[in-house]
TORVOLO-821539 format. One line per 10 residues: number of its first residue (from 1); for each residue x, y, z negated of N, C-alpha, C. Coordinates in steps of 0.001 Angstrom, whole numbers, padded with zeros to 6 digits. Layout:
NUM	X:Y:Z:X:Y:Z:X:Y:Z | ...
// end
This chain:
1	-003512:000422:017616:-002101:000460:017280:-001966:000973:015846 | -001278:000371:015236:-000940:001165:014287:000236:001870:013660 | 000049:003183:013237:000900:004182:013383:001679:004467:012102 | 002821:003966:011898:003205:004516:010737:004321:005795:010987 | 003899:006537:009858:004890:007973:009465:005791:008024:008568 | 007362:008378:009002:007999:008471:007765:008607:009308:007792 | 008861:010003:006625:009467:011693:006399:010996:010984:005912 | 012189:011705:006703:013107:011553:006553:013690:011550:004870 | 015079:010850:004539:014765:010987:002847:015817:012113:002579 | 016006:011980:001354:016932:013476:000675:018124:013821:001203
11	018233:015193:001918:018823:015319:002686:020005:016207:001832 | 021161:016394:002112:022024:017927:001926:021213:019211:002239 | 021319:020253:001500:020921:021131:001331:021507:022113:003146 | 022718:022238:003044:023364:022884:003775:024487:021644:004437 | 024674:021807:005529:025706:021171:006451:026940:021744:006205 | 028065:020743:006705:029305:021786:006645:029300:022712:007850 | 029052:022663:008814:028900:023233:009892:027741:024460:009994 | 027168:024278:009172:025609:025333:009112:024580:025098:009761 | 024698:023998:010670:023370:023791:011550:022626:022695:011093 | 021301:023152:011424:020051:022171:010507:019977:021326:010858
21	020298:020490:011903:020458:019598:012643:021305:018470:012217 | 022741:018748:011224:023331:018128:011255:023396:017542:009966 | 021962:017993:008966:022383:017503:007772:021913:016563:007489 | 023164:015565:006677:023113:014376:006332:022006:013746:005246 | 021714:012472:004919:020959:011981:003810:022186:012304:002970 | 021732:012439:001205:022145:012370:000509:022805:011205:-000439 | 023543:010708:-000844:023346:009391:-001214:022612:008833:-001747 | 021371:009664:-002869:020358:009345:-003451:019182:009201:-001907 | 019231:010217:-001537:018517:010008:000260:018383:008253:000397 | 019964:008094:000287:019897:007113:001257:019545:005534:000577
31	020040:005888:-001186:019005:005171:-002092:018143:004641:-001653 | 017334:006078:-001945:015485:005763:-001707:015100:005004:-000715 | 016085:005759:000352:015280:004655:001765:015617:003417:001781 | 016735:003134:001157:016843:001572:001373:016097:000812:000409 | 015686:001470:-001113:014542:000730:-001644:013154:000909:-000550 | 012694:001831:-000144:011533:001718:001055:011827:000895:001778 | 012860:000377:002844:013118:-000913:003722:012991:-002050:002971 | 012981:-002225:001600:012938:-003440:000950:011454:-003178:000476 | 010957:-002213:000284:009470:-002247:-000143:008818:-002920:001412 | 008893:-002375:002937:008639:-002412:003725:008288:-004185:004576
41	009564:-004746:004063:010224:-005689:003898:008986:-007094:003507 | 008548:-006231:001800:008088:-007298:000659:006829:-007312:001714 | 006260:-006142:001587:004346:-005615:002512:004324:-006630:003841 | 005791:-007733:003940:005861:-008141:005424:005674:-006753:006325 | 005907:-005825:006311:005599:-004879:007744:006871:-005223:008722 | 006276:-005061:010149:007280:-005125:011016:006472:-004180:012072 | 007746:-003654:013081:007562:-002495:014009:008011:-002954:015250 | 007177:-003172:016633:007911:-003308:017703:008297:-002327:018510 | 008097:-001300:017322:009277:000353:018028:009589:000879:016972 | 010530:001471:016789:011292:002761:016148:011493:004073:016424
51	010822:004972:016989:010992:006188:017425:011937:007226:016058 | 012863:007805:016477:013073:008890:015443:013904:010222:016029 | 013463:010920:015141:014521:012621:015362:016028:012335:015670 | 016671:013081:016703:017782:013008:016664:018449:013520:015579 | 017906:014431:014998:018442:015098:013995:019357:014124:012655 | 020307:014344:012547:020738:013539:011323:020192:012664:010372 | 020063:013473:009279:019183:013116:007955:017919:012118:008838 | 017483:012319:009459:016400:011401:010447:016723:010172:011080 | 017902:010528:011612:018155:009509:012298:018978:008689:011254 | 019717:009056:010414:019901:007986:009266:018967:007456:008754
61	017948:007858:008108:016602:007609:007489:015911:005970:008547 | 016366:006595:009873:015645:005386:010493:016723:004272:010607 | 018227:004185:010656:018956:002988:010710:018720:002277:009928 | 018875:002825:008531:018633:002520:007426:017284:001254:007405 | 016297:001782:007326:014972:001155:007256:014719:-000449:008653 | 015548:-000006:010012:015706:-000680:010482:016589:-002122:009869 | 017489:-001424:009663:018690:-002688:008578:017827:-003512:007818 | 017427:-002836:007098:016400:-003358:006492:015698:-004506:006461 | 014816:-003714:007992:014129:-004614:008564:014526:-005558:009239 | 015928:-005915:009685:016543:-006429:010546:015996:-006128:012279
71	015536:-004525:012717:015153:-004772:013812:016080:-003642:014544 | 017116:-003540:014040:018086:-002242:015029:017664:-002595:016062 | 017186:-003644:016998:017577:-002854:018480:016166:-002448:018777 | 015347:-002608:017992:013878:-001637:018368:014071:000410:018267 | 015089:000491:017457:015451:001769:017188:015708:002724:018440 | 014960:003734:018586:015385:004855:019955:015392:006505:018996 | 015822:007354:019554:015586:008122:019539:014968:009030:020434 | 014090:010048:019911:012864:011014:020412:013162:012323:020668 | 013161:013083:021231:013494:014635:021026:012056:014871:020591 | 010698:014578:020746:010172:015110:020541:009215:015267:019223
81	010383:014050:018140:010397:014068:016506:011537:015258:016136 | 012058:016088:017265:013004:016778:016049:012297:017953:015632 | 012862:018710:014347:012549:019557:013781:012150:020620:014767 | 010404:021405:014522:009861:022050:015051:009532:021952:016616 | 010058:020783:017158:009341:020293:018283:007935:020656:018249 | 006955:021086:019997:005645:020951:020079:005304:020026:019328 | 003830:019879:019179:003178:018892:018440:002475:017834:020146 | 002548:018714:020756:001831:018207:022230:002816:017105:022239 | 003945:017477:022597:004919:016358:023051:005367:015278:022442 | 004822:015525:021005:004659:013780:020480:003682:012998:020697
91	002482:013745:020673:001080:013283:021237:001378:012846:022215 | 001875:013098:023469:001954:012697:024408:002824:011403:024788 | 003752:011699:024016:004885:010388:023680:003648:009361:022907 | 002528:009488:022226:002119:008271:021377:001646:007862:022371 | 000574:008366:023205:-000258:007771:024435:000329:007065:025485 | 001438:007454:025708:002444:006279:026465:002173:005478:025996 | 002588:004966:024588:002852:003842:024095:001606:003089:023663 | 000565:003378:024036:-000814:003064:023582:-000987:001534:024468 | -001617:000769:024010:-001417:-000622:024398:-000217:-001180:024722 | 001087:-000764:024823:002117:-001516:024915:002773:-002166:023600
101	002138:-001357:022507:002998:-001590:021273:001747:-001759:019984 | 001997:-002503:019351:001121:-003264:018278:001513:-002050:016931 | 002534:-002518:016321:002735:-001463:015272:004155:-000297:015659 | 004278:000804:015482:004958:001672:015491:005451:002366:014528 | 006729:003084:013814:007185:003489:013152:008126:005298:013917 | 007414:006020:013207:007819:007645:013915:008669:007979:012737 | 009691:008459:012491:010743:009290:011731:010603:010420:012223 | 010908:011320:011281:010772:012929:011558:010959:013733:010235 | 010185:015128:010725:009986:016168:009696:009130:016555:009183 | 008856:017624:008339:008016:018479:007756:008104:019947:008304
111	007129:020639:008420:005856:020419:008397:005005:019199:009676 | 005882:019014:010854:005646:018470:011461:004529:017046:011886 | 005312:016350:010685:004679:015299:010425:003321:015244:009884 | 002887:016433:008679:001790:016416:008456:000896:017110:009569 | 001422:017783:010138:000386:018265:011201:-000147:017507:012065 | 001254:016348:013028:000901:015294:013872:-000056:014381:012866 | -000183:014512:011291:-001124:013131:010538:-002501:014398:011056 | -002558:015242:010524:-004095:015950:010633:-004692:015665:012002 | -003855:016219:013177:-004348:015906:014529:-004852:014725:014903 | -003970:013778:014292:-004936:012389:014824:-006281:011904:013741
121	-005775:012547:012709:-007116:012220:011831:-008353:012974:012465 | -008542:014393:012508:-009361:014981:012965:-009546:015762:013873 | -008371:015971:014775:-008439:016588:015895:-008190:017722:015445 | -007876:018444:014462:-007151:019941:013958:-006265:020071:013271 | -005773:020909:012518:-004737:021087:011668:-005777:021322:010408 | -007007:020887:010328:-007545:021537:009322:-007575:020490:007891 | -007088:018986:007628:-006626:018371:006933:-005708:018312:006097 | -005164:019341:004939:-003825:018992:004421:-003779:018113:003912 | -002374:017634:004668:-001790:016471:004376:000088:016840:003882 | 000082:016721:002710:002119:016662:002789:002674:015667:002618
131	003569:015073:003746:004698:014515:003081:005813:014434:002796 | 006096:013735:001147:007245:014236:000358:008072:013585:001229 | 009858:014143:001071:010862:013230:001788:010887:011976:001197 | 011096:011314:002070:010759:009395:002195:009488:009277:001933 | 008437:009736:002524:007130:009448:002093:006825:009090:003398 | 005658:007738:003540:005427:007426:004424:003747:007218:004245 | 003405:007336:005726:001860:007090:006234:001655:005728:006840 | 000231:005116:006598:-000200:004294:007962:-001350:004905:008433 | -001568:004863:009866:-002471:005253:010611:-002704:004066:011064 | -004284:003723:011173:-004451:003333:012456:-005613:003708:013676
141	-004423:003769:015116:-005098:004680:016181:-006066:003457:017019 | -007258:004178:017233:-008111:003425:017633:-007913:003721:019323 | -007256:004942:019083:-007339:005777:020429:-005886:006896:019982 | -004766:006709:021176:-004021:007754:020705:-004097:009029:021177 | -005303:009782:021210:-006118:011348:021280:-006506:011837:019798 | -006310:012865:019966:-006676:013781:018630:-007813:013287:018262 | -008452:012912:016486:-009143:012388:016270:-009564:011006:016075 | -008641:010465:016666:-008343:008684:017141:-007862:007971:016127 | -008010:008560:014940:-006756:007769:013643:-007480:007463:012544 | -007473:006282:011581:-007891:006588:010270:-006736:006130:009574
151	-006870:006991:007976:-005375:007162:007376:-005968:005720:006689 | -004921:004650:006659:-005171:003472:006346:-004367:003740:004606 | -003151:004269:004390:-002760:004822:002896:-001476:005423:003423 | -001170:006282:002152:-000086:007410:002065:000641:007258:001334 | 002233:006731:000554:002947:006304:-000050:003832:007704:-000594 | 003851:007733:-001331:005356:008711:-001886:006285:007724:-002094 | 007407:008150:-002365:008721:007571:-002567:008760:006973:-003474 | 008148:007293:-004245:007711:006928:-005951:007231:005255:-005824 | 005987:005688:-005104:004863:004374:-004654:005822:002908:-003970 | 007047:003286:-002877:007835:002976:-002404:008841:001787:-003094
161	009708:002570:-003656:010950:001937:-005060:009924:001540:-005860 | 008383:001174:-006511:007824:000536:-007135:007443:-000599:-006860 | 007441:-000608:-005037:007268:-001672:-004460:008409:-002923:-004791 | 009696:-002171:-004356:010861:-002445:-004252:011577:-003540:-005219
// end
């Protein structure tokens, strides 16, 4: 399967409400990601899932890229992409999906995301890996168990809108 990662894009600093949960992409946020759906787009990539954070800024990040792609109705949301979720319970969410689904697309957070990239690369957290907002990964899982992954490439946002 192969696994792609994408770090939600530029978010508001602070919500009006105060909760972390609720903050929005920025309009530059929402820029970037839509040059990434058109980079995504050019690479031909396509996803026969969408997993993402309920969290705002996330879950925009993923409509967005879906539009894009033209695949909204592959789009779900995860509780177990939101901010500071176990790391178990995404793992566990990938292995479900292990032979049912060809390519995959995870939305989420930081630090999160780089931790779920280390675990499948090597089975620890002992890999740093960061990614910037709108930065995306490909994995591909040979096996979705810790260790089961090789990082196929790592994009910054930069790499992204160059595509674009």
């Amino acid at each position: 399967m192969d696994l792609y990662i994408l770090r939600h894009g530029l978010a508001e600093e602070q919500s009006n409400t105060g909760r972390d949960r609720d903050r929005a992409l920025t309009p530059e946020g929402k820029e970037k990601t839509r040059a990434a759906g058109k980079a995504l787009r050019k690479l031909d990539t396509e996803f026969d899932l969408v997993l993402s954070s309920p969290f705002v800024r996330a879950w925009q990040t993923a409509e967005i890229i879906v539009t894009e792609l033209d695949c909204e109705n592959k789009l779900q949301k995860c509780d177990a992409l939101s901010s500071g979720a176990a790391i178990d319970e995404v793992l566990e969410t990938i292995k479900k999906l292990e032979g049912a689904y060809e390519s995959v697309l995870l939305v989420g957070h930081e630090p999160d995301l780089s931790r779920l990239i280390s675990i499948l690369l090597s089975g620890s957290l002992d890999v740093a890996v960061t990614m910037k907002k709108g930065g995306l990964a490909k994995l591909a899982c040979a096996t979705a168990e810790a260790g089961g992954a090789c990082l196929e490439w790592l994009l910054t946002p930069k790499h992204l809108c160059r595509l674009d």
